[in-house]
N, C-alpha and C positions, 0 to 999 in steps of 0.2 A: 580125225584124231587131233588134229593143231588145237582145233577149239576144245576140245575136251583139256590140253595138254594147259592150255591158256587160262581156261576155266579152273582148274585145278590150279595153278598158280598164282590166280588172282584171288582165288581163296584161300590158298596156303597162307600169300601175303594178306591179306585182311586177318586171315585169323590170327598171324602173327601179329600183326600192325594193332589188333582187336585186343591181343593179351599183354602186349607192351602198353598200352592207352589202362586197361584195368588196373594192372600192375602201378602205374602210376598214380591213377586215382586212388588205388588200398593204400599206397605209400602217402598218399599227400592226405588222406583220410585218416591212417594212422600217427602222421603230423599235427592233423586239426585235433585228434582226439588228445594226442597226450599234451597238447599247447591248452587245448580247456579243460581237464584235467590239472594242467600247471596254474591256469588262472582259476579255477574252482577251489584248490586247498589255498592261493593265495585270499580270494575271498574270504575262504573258511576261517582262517588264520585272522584274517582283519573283522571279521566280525568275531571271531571268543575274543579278541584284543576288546573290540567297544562291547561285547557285553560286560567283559571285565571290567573295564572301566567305568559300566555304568552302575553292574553290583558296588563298586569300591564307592562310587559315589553315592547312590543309596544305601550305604551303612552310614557313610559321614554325614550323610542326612539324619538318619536315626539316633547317632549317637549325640548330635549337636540337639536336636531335639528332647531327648532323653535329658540332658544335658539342664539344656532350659527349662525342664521339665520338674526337674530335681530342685534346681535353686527357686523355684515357682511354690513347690511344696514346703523346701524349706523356709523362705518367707513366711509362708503363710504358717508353719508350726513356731515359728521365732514372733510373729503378730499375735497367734494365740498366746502364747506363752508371757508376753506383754501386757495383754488385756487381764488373765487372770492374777499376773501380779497386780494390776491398778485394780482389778476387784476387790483381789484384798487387802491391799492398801486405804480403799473405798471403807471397807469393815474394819481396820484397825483406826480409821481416821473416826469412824462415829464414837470410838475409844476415848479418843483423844482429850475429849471434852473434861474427864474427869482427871486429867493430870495436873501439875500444877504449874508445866511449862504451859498449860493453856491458858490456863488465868492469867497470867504473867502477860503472854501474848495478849490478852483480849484488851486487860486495862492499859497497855501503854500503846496500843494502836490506836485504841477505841482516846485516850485521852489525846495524843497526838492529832486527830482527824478532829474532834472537837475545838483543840485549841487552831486547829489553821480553818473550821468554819466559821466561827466563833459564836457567840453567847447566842444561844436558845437552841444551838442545835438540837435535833430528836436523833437519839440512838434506839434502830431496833437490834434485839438479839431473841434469841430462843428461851421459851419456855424455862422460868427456874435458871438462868443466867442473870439477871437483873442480881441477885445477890453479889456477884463479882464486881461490880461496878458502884459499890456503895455511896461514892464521893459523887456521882453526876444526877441530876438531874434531868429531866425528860426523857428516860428511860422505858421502852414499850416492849414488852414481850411478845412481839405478834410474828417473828419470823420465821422462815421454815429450810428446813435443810440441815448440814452438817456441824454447822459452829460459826461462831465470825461473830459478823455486826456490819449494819450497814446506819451510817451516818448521812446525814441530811442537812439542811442550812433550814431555820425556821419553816420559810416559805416552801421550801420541796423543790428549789432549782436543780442544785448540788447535792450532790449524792456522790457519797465516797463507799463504796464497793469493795467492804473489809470480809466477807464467807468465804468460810474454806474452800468453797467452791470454788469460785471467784480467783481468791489466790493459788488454785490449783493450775484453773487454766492457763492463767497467765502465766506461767512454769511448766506447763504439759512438757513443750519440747524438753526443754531443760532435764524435767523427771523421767521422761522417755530415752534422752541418750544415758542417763547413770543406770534404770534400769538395765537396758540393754547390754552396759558395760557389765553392770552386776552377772546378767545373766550367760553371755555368750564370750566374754573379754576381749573388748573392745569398740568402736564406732560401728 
């Protein structure tokens, strides 16, 4: 009976010693669980922070885009809008020819660039212009384009560069910021 009585108590204590060791483990188990748990919603937490933050930055992306986007377009309608005034400016300019501020303009350019070539210059102008210039001699109707006169020194070194053309571009910028100003009010 000793050994039975021993036996029995050394399995009493084990099973006690056996349910104290469990007991500890579910308690340090139930520790680990709610500590990962505790760092799982902190995770959580910091990732909806950076996806928030990386939604907010891709919108600020898109709207700065959008953004550029817009003033991209509107250049490009403010360039159009440009070009079809110089169109028709283009068309009111082949007008021109028949007023009398033209004539005006043609014979005191055209005599001014004569008198600083001096004697033999050749003036060309357009078709049916020679009449406007009655006073000069050497006068050829051979030129082509919008209006003007291009003047020459006898020999054909010097060339004075009087076409509407000609004095357009040299003016483009010029004609381009009053358009602009015309058109949108301001630079």
């Amino acid at each position: 009976m000793g050994k039975e009585k021993l036996k029995n108590s050394l399995l009493s204590e084990a099973s006690g010693e056996a349910e104290k060791i469990v007991k500890t483990a579910e308690a340090h188990v139930k520790g680990m669980l709610k500590e990962e748990r505790t760092k799982l919603k902190a995770k959580e937490a910091d990732a909806d922070t950076e996806i928030e933050k990386l939604l907010e930055e891709r919108r600020n992306e898109r709207a700065a885009w959008a953004r550029l986007e817009a003033k991209r377009i509107t250049a490009e309608a403010k360039e159009d809008a440009i070009k079809n005034v110089l169109e028709d400016f283009f068309q009111d300019l082949k007008k021109v020819r028949k007023s009398p501020q033209y004539s005006k303009f043609l014979k005191t350019a055209v005599a001014d660039a004569v008198a600083e070539l001096g004697k033999g210059a050749k003036v060309h102008v357009l078709k049916g212009e020679k009449k406007l210039l009655p006073k000069l001699a050497n006068v050829v109707e051979d030129l082509q384009g919008l209006g003007g006169a291009l003047v020459e020194t006898q020999d054909g070194k010097i060339r004075m560069d009087l076409t509407l053309e000609t004095l357009f571009d040299s003016r483009r910028d010029e004609v381009r910021k009053q358009i602009y100003g015309g058109l949108f009010g301001g630079k």
